[in-house]
N, C-alpha and C positions, 0 to 999 in steps of 0.2 A: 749628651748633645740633644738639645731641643727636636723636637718634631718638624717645626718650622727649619729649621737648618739641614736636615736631612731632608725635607724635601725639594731646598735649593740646590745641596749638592747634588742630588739625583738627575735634576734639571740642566745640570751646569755638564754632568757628566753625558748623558744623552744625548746634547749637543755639538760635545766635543765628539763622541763617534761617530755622529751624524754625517761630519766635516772629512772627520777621516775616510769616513766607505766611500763620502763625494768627491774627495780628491784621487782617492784610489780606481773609484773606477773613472775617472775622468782621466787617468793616468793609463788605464788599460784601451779607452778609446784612442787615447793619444797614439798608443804604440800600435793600434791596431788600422788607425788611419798610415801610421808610416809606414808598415810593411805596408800595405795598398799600394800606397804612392810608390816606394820601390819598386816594388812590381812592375807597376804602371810605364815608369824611365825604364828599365831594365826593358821591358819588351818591345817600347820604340827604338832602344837603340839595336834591341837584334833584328826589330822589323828595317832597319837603316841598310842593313846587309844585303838588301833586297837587290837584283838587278834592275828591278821594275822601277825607274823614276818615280811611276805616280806614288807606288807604296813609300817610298823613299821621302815624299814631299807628306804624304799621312801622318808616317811617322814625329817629323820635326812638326807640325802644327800641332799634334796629341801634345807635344812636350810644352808646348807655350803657355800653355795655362799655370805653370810652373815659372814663369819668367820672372814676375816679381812676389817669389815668394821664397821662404826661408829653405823652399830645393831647388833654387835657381843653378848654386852651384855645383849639384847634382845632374842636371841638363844642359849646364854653357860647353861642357864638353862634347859632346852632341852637336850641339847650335855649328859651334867653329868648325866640327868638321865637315857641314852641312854648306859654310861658304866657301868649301874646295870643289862642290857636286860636280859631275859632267852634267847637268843639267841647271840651265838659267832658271827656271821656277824655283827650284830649290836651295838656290842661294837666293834669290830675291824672297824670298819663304824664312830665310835663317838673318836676313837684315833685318825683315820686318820686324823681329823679335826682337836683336840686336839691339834696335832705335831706342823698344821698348825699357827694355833690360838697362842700358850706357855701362854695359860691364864695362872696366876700366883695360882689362884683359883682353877684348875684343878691337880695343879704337886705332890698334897699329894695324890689322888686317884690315879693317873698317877703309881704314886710306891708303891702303894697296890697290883695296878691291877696286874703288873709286877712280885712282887715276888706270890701273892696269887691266881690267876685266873687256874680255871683246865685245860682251853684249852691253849696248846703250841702256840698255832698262836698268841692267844691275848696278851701273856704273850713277844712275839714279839715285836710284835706294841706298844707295853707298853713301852719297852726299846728302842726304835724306837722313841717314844714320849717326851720320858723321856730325850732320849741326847740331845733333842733340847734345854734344856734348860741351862746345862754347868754347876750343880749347885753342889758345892763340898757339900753340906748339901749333898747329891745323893750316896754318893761314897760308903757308906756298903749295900747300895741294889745294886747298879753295882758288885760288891763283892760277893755277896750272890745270883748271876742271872748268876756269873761262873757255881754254882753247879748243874748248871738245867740238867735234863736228856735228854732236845733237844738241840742240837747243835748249833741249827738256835737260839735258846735262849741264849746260851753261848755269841756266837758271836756279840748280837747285847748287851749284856751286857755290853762286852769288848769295844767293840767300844765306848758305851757310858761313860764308864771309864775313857778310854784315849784319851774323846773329852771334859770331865770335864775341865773348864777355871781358871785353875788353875798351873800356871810355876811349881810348886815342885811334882803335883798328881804322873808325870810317873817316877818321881825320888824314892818318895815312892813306889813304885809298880812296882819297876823293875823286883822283883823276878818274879811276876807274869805275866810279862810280858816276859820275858825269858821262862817262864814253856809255854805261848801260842804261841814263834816263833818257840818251839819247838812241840805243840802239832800235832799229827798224823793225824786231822782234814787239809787240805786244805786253808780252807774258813779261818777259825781261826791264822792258820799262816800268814794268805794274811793279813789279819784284822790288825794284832799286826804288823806287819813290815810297811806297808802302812801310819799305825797312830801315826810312832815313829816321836818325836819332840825334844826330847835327845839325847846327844852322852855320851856315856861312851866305856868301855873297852870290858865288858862282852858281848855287843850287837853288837859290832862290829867283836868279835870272832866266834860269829852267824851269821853275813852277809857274812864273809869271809868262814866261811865253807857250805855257802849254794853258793856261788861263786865257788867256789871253785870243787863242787861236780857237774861230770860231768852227774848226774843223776838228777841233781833239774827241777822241772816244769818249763815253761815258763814264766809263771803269778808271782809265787814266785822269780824266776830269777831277772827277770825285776824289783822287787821291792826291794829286796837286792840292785841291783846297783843305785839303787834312792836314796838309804839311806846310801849308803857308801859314799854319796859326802862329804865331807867336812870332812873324817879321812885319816890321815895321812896312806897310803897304802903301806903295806909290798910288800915284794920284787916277793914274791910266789904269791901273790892273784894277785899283777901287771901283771907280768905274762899273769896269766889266764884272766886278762880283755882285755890283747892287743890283745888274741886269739879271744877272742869274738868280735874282730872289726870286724871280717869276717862271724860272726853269720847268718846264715837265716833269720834271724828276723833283718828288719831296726829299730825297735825300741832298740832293744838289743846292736847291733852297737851305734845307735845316747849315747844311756845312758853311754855306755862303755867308749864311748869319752867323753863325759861330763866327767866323774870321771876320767881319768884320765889326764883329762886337769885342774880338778880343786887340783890332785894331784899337780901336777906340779906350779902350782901357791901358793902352800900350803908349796912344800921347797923352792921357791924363798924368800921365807918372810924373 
């Protein structure tokens, strides 16, 4: 064998061991990051055992950095039994996560918690948790979470309703989506006009008289003209959006033009 050839193989060999020590010790980091990480769940779940709420609420936020990672399911046992706590922080602590996570394990407690929980906050974050997951199984407890006596619970219900992934839900649920561009709440009508994905007739007779009315908030304003893009614009609401080219507000202008440039492209057809 040539000189030349033995000293490619010598090259070829060097490099192959090279490979090897770096997978090996990249193998011993591996294992040496996992027992860490065990550790790590293992002593928040004996710190969980704690009588002390606060340690109790340490513990599950230590664990969350774990949420979306390949020891998730190493911590959802943890999590879930953290949405039983005697204390409301610590289930609003274990939803947060929950949202994060959409463990599919989690989504039946998820909508216990939502309709059954006495604290208004949890029952929040429950609905909060719950729309992350789009799941039209979901839609009579988004339903039954209109009727809450807190607002902030109304709202995140609705939202989660008509964030359900599902093209017909808000075609079903128009009424009720009508009765919330109309409710007296704020927040509730920002929710429902904000999250429309529909056109029909009825809703656009809503956009134009919330247009229209030289009394509407800002917030709601601005979100009526988001949503009237792409209906065919009567002659009166036209009108009243050329006037608002000259709005206070750049953003009420920039929108106003939008809708009525995309009128305009809407009778060229």
């Amino acid at each position: 064998m040539s000189r030349n050839k033995i000293k490619l193989l010598f090259i070829h060999l060097t490099l192959i061991v090279s490979v090897l020590l770096m997978l090996r010790c990249s193998s011993n980091n591996q294992f040496t990051e996992d027992i860490a990480i065990q550790k790590d769940i293992t002593e928040a779940v004996n710190n969980y055992n704690s009588e002390d709420w606060q340690i109790r609420l340490k513990s599950v936020k230590s664990i969350s950095k774990y949420s979306n990672t390949v020891y998730a399911k190493n911590s959802l046992l943890l999590i879930l039994k953290a949405t039983d706590d005697s204390h409301s922080k610590v289930r609003i602590e274990a939803l947060k996560i929950l949202k994060d996570m959409k463990a599919p394990a989690a989504e039946e407690k998820i909508g216990s918690m939502a309709l059954g929980d006495e604290n208004s906050n949890v029952r929040f974050f429950a609905f909060s948790a719950l729309e992350e997951y789009g799941n039209i199984t979901n839609e009579d407890i988004f339903i039954n979470g209109l009727d809450d006596t807190d607002w902030l619970v109304r709202e995140a219900a609705l939202r989660g309703l008509m964030k359900i992934k599902d093209p017909e839900i808000q075609v079903k649920y128009l009424e009720v989506i009508l009765n919330a561009i109309n409710d007296p709440n704020i927040s509730i009508k920002l929710t429902a006009i904000s999250n429309l994905n529909i056109k029909d007739p009825l809703i656009y007779k809503e956009l134009t008289e919330i247009i229209n009315d030289k009394k509407s908030g800002l917030s709601v304003l601005k979100a009526a003209l988001e949503k009237i893009k792409g209906y065919k614009i009567d002659s009166k609401t036209k009108k009243r959006i050329i006037e608002l080219l000259t709005h206070r507000d750049k953003n009420v202008r920039l929108l106003s033009l939008q809708a009525l440039k995309q009128d305009e492209l809407k009778s060229d057809l």
